[in-house]
LOMI-840497 format. One record per residue: x, y, z of N, C-alpha, C in turn; residue in three letters. Coordinates in steps of 0.2 Angstrom, whole numbers, padded with zeros to 4 digits, always signed. Example, Ala and Ser with C-alpha at 12.3 -4.5 7.8 and 13.67 -1.06 7.14 Angstrom:
2
+0066-0028+0039+0062-0022+0039+0066-0016+0039Ala/+0064-0011+0035+0068-0005+0036+0064+0000+0039Ser/
***
This chain:
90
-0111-0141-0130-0105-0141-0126-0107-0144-0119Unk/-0104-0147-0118-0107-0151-0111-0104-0145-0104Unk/-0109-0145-0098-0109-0140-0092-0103-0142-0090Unk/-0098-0147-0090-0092-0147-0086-0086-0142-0090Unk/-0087-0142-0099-0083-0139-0105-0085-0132-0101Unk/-0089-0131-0101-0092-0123-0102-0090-0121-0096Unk/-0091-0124-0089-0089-0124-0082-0084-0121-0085Unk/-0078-0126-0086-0067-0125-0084-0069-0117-0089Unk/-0072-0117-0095-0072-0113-0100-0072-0104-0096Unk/-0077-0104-0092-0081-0099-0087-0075-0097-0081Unk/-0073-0103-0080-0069-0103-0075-0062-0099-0075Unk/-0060-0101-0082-0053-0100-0085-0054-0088-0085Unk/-0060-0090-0090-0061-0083-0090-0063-0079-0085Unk/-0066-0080-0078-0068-0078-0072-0061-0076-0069Unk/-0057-0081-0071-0050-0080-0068-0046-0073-0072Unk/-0047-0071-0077-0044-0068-0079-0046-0060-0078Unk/-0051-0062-0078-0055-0054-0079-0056-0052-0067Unk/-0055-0058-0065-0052-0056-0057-0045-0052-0058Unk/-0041-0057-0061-0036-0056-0060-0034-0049-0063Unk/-0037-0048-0068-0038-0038-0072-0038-0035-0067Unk/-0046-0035-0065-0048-0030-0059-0043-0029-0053Unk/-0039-0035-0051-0036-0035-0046-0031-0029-0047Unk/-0027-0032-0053-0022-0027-0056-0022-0020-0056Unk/-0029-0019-0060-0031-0013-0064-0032-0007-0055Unk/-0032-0012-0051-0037-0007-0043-0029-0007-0041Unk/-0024-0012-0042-0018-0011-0037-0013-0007-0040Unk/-0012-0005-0047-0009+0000-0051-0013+0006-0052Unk/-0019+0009-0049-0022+0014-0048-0023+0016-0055Unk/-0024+0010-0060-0027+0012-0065-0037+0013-0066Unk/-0039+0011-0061-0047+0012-0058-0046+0013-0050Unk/-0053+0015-0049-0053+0016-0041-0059+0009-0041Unk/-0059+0007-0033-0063+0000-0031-0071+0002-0031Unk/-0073+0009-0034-0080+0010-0033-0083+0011-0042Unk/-0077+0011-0048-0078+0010-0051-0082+0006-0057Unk/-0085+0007-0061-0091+0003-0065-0087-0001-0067Unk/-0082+0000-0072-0076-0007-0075-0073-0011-0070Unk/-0072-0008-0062-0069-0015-0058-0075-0019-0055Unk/-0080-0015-0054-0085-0019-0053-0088-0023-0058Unk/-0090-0022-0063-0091-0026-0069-0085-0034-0068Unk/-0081-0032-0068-0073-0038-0069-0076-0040-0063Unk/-0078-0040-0056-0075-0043-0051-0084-0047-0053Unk/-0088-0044-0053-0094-0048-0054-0095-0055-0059Unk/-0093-0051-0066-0090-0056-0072-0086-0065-0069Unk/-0081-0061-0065-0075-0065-0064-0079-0070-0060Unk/-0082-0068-0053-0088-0072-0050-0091-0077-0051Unk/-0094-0074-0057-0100-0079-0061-0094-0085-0064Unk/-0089-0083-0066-0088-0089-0069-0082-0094-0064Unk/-0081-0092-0059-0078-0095-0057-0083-0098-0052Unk/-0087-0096-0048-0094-0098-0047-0095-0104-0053Unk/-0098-0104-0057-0100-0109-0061-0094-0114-0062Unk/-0086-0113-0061-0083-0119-0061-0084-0122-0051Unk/-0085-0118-0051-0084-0121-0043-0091-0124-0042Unk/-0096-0124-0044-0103-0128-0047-0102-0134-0049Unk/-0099-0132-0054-0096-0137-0057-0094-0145-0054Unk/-0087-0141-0051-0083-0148-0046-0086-0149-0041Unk/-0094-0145-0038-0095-0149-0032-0091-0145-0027Unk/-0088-0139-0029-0084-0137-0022-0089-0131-0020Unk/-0091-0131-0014-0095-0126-0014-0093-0121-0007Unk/-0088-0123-0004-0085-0116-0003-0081-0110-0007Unk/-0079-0113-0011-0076-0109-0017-0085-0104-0021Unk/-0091-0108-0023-0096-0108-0024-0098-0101-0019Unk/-0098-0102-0014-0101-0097-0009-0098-0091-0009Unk/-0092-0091-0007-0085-0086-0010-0087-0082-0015Unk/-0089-0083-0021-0087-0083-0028-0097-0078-0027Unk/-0103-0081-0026-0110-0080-0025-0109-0074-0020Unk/-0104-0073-0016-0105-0068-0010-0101-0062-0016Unk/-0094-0064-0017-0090-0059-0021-0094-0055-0025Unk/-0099-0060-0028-0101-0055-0038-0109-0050-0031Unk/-0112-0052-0026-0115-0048-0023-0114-0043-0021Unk/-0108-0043-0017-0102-0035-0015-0103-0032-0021Unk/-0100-0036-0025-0099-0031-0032-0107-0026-0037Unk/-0112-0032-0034-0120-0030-0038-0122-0025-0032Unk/-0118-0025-0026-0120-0019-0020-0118-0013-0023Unk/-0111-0012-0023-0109-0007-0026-0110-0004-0032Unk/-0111-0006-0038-0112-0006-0044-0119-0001-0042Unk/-0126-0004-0036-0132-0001-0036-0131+0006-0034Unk/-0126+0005-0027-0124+0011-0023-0121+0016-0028Unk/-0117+0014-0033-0114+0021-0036-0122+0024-0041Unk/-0124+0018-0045-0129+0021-0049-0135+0027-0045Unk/-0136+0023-0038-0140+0029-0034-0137+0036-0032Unk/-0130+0036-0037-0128+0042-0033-0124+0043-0025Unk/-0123+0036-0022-0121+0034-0018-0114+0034-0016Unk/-0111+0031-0020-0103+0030-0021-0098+0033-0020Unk/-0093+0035-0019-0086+0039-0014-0088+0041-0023Unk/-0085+0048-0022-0083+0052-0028-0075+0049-0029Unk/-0074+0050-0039-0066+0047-0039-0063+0052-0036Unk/-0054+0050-0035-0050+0051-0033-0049+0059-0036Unk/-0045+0064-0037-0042+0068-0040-0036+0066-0043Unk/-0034+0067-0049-0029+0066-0050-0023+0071-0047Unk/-0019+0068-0046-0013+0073-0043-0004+0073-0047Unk/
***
């Protein structure tokens, strides 16, 4: 498969799995320091990153290499035991 198929291919799925996590955080079906929204937002990153590789845009690119870091920050912070404890449910 040629790198620009697999680009759009990356790209297409990077968008969906943002688009989840967006969802999943703004319907308080996850909170923003969990494993699943961090997963989606880093996921979603890498491939949207790799379309924006891709077309040569590289502010989208930088965007995208800054986003999936946030997310590999947090992801380390909660593992250390660092992380906001979740919410309570009420």
């Amino acid at each position: 498969m040629p790198f620009d198929t697999l680009a759009a291919v990356l790209g297409w799925i990077g968008t969906g799995m943002l688009l989840l996590a967006y969802w999943l955080v703004s319907n308080e079906r996850v909170h923003g320091e969990s494993v699943s929204y961090q997963v989606l937002n880093i996921g979603g990153s890498i491939g949207l990153g790799a379309a924006a590789v891709a077309g040569g845009v590289w502010s989208a690119a930088t965007l995208n290499a800054i986003w999936g870091a946030i997310g590999l920050g947090v992801l380390v912070k909660v593992a250390l035991g660092r992380g906001r404890a979740p919410r309570e449910e009420t």
